[in-house]
FIDREN-149213 format. One line per 5 residues: number of its first residue (from 1); their letters; for each residue z, y, x of N, C-alpha, C. Coordinates in Angstrom, 3 decimals. Layout:
# FIDREN-149213
NUM) a) Z:Y:X:Z:Y:X:Z:Y:X  ...
***
This chain:
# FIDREN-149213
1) xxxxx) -0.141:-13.863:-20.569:-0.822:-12.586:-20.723:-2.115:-12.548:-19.925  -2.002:-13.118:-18.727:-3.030:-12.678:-17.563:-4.108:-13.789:-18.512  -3.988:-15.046:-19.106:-5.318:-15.897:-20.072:-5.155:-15.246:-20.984  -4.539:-14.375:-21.542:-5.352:-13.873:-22.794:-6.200:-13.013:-22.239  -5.943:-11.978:-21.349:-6.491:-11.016:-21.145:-7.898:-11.688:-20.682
6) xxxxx) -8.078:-12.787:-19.710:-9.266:-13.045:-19.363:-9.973:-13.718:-20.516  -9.201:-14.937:-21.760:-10.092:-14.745:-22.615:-10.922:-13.731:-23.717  -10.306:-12.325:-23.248:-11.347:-11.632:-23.680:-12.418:-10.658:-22.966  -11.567:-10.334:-21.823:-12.752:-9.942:-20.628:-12.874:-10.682:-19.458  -13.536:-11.918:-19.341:-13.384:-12.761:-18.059:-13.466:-11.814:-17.108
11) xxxxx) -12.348:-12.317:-15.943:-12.183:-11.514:-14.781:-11.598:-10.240:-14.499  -10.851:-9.999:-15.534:-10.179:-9.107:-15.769:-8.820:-9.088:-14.802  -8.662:-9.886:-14.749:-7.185:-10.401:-14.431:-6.990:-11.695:-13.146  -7.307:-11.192:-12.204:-7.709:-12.486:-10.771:-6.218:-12.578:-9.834  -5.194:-12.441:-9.806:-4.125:-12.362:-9.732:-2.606:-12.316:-10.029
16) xxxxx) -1.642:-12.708:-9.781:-0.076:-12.311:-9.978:0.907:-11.416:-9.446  0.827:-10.780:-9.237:1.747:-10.480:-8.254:3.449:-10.419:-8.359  4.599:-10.624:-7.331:5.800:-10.891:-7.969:6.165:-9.227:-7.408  6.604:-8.665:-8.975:6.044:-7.182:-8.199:7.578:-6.602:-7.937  8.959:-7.191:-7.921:10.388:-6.528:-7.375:9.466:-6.691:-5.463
21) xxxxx) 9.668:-5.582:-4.583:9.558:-5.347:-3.795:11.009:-6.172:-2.969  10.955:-6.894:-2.070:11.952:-8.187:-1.333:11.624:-8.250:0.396  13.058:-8.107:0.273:12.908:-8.157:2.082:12.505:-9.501:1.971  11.813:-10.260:3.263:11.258:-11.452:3.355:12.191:-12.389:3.184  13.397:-12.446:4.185:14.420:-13.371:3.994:15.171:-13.921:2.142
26) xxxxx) 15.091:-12.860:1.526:15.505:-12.367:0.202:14.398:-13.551:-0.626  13.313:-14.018:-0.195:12.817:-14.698:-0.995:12.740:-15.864:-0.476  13.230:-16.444:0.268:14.548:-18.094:0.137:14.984:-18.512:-1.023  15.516:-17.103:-1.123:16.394:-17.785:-2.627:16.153:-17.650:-3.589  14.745:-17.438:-4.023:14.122:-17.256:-4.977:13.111:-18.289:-5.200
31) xxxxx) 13.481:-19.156:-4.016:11.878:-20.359:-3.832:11.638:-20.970:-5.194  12.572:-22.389:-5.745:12.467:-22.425:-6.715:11.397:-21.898:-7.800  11.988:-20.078:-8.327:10.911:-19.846:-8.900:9.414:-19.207:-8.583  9.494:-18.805:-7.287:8.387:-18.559:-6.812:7.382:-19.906:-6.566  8.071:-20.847:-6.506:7.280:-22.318:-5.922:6.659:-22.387:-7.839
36) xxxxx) 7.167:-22.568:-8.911:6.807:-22.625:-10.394:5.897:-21.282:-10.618  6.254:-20.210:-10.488:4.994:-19.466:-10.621:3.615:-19.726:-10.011  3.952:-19.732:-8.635:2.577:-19.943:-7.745:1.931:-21.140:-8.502  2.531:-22.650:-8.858:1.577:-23.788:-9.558:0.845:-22.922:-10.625  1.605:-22.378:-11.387:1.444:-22.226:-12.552:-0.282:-21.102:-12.313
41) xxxxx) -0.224:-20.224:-11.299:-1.118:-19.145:-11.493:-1.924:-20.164:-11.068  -1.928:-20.837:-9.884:-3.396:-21.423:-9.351:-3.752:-22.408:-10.245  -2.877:-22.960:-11.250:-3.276:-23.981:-12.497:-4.623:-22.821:-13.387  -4.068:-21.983:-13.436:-5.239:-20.796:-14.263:-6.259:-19.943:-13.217  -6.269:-20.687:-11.697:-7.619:-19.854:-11.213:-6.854:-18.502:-10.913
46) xxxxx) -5.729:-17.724:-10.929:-5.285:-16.804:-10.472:-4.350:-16.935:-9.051  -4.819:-15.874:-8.227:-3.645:-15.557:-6.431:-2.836:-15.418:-7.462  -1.363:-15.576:-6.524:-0.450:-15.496:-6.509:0.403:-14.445:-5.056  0.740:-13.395:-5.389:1.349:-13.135:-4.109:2.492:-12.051:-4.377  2.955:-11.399:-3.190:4.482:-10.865:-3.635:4.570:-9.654:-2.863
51) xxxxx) 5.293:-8.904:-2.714:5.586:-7.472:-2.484:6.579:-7.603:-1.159  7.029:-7.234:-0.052:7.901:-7.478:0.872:7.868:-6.295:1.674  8.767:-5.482:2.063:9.073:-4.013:2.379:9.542:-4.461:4.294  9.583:-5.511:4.666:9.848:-5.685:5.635:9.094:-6.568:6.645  7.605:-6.267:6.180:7.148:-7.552:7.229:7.093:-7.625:8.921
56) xxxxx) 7.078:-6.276:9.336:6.918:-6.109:10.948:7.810:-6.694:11.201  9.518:-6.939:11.067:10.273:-7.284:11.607:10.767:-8.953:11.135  9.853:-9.552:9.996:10.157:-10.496:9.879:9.059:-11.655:9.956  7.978:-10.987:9.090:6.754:-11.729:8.950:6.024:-11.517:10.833  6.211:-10.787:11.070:5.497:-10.277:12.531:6.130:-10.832:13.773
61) xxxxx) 6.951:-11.523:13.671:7.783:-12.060:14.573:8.387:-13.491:14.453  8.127:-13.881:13.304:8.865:-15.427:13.294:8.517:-16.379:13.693  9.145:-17.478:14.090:8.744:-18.808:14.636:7.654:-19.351:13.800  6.180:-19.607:14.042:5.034:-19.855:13.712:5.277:-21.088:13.415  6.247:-22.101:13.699:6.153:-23.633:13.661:7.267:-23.941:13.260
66) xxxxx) 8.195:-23.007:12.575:9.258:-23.073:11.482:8.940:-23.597:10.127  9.184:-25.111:10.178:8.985:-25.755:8.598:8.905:-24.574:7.461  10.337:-23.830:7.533:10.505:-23.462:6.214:9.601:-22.043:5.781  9.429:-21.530:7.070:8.688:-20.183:6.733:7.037:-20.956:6.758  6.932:-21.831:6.572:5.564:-22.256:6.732:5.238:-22.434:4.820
71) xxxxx) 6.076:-23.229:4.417:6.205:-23.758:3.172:6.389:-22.452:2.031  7.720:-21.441:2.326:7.364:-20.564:1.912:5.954:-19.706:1.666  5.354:-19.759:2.646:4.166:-19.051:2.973:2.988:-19.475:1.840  3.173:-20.728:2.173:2.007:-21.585:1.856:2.068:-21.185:0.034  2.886:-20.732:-0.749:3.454:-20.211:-1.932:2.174:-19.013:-2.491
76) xxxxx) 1.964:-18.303:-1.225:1.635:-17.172:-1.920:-0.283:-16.879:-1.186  -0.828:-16.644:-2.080:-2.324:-16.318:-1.291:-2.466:-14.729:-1.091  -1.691:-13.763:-1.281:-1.594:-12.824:-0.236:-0.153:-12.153:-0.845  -0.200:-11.137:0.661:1.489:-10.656:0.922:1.049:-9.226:1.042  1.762:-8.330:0.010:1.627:-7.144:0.293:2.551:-6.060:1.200
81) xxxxx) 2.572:-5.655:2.351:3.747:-5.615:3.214:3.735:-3.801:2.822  4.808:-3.646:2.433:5.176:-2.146:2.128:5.907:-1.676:3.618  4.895:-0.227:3.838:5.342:0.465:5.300:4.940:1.736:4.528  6.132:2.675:4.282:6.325:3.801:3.973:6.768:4.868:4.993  6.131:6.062:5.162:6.510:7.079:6.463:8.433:7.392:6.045
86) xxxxx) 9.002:7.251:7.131:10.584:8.153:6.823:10.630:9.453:7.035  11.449:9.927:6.978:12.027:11.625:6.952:11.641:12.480:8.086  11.760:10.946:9.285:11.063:11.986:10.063:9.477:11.873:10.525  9.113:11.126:9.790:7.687:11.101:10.104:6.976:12.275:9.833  7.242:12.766:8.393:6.667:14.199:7.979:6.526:15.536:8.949
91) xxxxx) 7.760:15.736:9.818:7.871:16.100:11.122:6.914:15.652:12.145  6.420:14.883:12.479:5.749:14.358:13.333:3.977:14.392:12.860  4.071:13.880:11.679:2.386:14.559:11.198:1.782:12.971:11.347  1.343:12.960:9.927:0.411:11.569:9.623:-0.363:10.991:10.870  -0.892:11.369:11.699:-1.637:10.183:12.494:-0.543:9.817:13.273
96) xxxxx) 0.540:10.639:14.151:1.685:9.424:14.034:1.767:7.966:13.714  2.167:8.446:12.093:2.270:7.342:11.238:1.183:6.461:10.849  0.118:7.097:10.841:-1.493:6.060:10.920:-1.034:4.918:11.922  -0.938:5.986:13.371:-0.613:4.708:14.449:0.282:3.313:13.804  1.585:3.944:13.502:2.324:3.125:12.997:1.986:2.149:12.285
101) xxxxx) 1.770:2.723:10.992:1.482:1.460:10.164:0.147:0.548:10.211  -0.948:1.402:11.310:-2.290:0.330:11.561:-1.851:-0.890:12.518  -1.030:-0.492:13.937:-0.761:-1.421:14.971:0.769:-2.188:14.255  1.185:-1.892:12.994:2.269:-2.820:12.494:1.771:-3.971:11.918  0.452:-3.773:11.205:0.037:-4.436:10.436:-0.891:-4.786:10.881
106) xxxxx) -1.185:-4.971:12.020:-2.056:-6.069:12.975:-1.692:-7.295:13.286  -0.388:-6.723:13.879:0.676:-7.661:14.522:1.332:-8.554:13.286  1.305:-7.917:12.274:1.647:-9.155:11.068:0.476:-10.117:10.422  -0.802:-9.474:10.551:-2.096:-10.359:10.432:-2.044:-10.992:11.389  -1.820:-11.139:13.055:-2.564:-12.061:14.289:-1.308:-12.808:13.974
111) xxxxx) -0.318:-12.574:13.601:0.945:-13.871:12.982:0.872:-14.592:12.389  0.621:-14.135:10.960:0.064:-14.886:10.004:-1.401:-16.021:9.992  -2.260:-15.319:10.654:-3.458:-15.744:10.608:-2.728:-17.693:11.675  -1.903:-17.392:12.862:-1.728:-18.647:13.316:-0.800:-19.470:12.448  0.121:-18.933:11.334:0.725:-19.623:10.707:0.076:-20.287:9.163
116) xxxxx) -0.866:-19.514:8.568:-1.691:-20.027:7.555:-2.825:-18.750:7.377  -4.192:-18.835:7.100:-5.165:-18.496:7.228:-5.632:-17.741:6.217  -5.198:-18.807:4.964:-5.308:-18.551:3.428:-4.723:-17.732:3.270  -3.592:-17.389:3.524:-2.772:-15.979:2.948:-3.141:-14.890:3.682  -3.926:-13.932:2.793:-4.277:-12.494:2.984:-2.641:-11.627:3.253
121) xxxxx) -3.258:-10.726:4.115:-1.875:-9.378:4.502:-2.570:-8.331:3.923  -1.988:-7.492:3.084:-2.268:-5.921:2.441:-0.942:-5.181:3.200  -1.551:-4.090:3.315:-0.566:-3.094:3.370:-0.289:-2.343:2.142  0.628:-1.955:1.728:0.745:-0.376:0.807:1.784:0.591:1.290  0.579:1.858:1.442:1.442:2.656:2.325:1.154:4.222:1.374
126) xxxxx) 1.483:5.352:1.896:1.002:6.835:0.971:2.174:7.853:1.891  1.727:9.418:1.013:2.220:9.833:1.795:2.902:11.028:0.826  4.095:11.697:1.197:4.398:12.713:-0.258:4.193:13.529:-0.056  4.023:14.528:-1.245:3.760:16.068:-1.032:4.499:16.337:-2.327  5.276:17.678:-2.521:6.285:17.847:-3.357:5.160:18.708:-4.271
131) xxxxx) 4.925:19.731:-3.191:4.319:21.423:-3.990:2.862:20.697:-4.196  2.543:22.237:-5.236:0.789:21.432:-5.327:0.544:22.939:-4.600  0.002:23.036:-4.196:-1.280:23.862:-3.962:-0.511:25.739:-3.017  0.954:25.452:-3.063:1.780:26.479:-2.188:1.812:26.408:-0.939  1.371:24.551:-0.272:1.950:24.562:0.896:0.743:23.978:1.394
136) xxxxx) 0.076:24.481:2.103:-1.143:24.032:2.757:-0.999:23.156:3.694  -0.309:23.164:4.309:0.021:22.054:5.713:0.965:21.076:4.728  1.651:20.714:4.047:1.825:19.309:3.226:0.727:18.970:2.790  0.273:19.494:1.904:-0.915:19.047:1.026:-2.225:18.703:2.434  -2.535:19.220:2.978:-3.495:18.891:4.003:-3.072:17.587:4.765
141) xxxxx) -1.965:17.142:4.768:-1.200:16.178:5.739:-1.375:15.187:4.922  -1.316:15.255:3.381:-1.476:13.956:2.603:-3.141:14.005:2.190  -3.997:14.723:2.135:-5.423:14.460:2.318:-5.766:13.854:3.978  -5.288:14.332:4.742:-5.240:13.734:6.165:-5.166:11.931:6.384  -4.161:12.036:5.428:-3.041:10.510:5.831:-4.049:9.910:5.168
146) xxxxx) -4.490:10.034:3.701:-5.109:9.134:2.650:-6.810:8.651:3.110  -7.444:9.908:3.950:-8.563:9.937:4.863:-9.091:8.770:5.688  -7.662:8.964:6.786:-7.456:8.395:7.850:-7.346:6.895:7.745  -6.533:6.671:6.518:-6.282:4.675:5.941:-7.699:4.403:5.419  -8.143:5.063:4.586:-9.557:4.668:3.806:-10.921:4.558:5.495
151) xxxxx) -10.961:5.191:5.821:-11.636:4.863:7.213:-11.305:4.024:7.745  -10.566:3.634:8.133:-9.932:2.319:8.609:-10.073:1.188:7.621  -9.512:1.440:6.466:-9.680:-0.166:5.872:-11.560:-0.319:5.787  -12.438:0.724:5.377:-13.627:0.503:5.283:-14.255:-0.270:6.935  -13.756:0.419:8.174:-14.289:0.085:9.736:-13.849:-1.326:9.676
156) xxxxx) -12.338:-1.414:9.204:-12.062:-2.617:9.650:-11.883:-3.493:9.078  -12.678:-3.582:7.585:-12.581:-4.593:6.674:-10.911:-4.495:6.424  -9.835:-4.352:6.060:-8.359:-4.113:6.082:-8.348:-3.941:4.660  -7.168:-4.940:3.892:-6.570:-4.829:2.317:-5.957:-3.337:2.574  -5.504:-2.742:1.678:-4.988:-1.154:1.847:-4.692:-0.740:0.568
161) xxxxx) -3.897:-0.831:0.179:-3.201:-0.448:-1.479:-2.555:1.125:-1.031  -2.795:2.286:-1.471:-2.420:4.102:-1.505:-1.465:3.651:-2.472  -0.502:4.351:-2.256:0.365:4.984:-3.244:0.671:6.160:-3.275  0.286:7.319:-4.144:-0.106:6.051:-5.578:-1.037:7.365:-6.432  -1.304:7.078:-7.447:-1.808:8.293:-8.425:-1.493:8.737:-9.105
166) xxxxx) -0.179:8.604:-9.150:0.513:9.796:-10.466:1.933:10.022:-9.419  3.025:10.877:-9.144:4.171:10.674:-9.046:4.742:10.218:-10.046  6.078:9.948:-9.764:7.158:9.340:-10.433:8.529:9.639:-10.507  8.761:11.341:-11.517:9.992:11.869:-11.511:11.072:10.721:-11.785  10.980:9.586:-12.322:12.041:8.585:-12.690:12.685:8.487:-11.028
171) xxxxx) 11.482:7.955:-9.904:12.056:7.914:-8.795:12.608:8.691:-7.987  13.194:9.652:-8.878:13.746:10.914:-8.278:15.473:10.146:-7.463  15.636:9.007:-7.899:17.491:8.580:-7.654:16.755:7.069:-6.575  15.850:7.011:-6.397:15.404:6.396:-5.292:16.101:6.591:-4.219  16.696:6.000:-3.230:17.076:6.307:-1.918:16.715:5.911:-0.703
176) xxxxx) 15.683:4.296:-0.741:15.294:4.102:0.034:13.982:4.377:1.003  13.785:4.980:-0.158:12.194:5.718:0.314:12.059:7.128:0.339  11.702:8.210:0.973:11.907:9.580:1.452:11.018:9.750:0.385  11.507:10.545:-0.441:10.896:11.805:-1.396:10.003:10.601:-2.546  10.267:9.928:-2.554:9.874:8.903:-3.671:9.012:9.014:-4.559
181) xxxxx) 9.490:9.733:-5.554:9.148:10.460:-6.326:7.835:11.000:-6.505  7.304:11.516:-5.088:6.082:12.567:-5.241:5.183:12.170:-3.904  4.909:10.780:-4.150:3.568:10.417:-3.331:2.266:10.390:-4.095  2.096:10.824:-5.768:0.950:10.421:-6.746:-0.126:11.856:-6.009  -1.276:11.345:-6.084:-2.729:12.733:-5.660:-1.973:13.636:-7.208
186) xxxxx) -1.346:13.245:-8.310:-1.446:14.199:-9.241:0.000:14.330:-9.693  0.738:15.396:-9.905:1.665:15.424:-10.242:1.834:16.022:-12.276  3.156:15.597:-12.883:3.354:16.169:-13.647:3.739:17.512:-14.013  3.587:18.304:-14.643:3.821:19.478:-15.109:5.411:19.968:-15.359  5.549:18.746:-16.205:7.042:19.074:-16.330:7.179:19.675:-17.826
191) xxxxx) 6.043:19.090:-18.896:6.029:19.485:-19.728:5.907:18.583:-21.221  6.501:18.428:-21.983:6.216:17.798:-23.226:5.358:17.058:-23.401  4.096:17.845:-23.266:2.721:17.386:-23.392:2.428:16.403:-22.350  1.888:15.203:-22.688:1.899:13.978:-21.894:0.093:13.983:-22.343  -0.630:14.777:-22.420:-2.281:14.599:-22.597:-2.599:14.605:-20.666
196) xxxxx) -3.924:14.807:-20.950:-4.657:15.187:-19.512:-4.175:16.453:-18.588  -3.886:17.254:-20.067:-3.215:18.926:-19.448:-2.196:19.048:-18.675  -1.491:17.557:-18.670:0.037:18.149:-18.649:-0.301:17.349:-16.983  -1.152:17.160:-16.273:-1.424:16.600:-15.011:-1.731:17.333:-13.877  -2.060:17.844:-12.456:-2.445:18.834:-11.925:-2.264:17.730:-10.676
201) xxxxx) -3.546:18.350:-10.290:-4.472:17.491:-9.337:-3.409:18.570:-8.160  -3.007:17.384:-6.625:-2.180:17.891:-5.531:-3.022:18.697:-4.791  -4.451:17.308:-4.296:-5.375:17.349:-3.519:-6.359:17.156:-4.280  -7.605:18.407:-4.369:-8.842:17.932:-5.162:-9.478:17.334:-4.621  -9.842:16.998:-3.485:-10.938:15.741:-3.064:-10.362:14.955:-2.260
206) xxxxx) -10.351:14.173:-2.048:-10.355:12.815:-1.198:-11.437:12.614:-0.471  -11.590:12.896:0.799:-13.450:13.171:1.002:-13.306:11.761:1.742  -14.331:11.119:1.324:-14.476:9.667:1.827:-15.767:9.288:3.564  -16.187:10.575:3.403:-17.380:10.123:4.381:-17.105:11.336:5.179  -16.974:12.208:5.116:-16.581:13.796:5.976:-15.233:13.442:7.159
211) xxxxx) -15.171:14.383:8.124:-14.080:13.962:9.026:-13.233:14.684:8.213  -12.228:14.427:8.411:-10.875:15.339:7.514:-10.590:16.269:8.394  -10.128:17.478:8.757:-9.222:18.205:9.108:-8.196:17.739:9.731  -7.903:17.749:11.028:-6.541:17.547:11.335:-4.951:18.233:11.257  -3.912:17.591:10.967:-2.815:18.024:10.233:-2.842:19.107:11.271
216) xxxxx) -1.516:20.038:10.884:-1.156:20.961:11.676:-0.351:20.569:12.657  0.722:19.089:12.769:1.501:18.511:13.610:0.246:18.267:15.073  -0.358:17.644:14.308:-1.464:17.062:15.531:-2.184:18.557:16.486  -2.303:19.634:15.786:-3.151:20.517:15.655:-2.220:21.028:17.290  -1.265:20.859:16.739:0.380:21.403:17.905:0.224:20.937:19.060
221) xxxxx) -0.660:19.693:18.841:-0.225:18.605:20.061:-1.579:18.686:20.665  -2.678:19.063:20.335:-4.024:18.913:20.538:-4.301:17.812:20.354  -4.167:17.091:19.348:-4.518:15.348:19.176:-5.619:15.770:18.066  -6.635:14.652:18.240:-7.378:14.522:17.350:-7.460:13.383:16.584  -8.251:13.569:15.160:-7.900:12.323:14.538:-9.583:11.316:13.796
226) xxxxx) -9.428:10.826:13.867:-11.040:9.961:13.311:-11.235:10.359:11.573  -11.591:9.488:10.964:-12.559:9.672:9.918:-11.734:9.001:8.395  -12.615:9.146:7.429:-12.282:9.151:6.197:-11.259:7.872:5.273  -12.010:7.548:4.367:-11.305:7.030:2.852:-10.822:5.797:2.366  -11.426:5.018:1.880:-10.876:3.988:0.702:-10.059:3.167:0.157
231) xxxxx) -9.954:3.034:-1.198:-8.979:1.272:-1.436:-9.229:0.767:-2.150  -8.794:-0.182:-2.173:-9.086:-1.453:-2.635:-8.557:-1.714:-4.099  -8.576:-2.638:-4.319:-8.892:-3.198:-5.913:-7.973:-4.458:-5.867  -7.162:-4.697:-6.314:-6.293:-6.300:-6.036:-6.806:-7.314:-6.849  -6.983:-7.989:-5.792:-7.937:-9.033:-6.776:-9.584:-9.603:-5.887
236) xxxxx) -10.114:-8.249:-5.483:-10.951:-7.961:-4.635:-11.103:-8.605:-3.375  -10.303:-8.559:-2.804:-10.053:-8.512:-1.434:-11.188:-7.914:-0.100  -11.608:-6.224:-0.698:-12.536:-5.923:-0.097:-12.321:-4.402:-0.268  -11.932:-4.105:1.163:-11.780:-2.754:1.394:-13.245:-1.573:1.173  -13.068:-0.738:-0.025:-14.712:-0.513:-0.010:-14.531:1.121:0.211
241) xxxx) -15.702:2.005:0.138:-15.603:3.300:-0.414:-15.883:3.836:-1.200  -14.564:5.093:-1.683:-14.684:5.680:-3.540:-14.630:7.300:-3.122  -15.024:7.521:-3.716:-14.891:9.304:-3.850:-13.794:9.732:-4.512  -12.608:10.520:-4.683:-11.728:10.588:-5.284:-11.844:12.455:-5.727
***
């Protein structure tokens, strides 16, 4: 699929990704076919890389001079490490969790970088909001959160995948992830109509260059918080800025 698609729009298509989300250990036993995909993409000029919900505690810490996590590694030209806020983060108020997932995903880049060079680290992270437009301090907390990553990946050059832009009532029976379902900037209606209508924007702007507002958690604490927006493009590997 990914050569057809580029024989009709070259560059359309600069990547693979193995997109079941896998604790790190979990893809051992998958080497085999991950070792046949990866030939296969870099045979066609396409990365190859994979989804892993657990890298702080595995990728961020392992023996750097471990044959097998080396070889594994060497598989994939970037790793997208999923760090999602929990139940009680929402309580606590996005720059919290900024902290969190910026100094998690340092510590899995200065790892990586001594174990192989070539393989890029992304994060994908987001934040939920159920109501649209009832609850001012949710909705402000996920313009906050989305702000706060896009400033950062732009300062610090940083991969940064948002999730996401639509919710996802299917992920309503999700359990591992808090409120699943309703991290999209736009939610559904809840209505038949599957056009443009049936969509409703959470947060109307995404302000990319403006300081954001700080949440109301922080507001509690007198903490202040830094600056704006962006993400990235897979494929890219270049954290830029978009207006949303």
């Amino acid at each position: 699929m990914a050569h057809a698609a580029n024989s009709i729009f070259a560059g359309s298509v600069s990547g693979l990704i193995f997109s079941s989300t896998a604790g790190f250990y979990q893809l051992f036993d998958m080497g085999e076919i991950l070792s046949n995909v990866s030939k296969m993409a870099r045979n066609q000029g396409l990365q190859f890389g994979v989804r892993v919900w657990n890298c702080g505690t595995t990728i961020g810490t392992v023996d750097k001079n471990d044959g097998n996590y080396l070889q594994l590694i060497s598989l994939f030209d970037f790793i997208i490490c999923t760090m999602m806020p929990k139940e009680s983060s929402y309580s606590q108020g996005p720059e919290v969790f900024f902290k969190e997932v910026t100094n998690g995903i340092l510590k899995v880049e200065e790892n990586m970088r001594e174990m192989r060079k070539e393989t890029n680290i992304m994060v994908e992270t987001g934040w939920a909001s159920i109501l649209n437009g009832s609850n001012g301090r949710e909705l402000n907390d996920m313009k906050t959160f989305w702000e706060m990553m896009g400033q950062w990946a732009n300062k610090e050059k940083k991969l940064v995948f948002m999730s996401e832009a639509f919710d996802n009532p299917w992920k309503m029976s999700v359990k591992d992830v808090h409120l699943a379902a309703h991290y999209g900037l736009w939610r559904h209606l809840e209505t038949e109509d599957n056009s443009r209508k049936a969509y409703a924007r959470k947060v109307l702007e995404v302000n990319t260059h403006n300081q954001p507002r700080t949440s109301a958690a922080a507001r509690n604490k007198q903490s202040f918080c830094g600056l704006t927006t962006l993400i990235f493009l897979l494929g890219g590997f270049v954290a830029y800025s978009h207006k949303f």
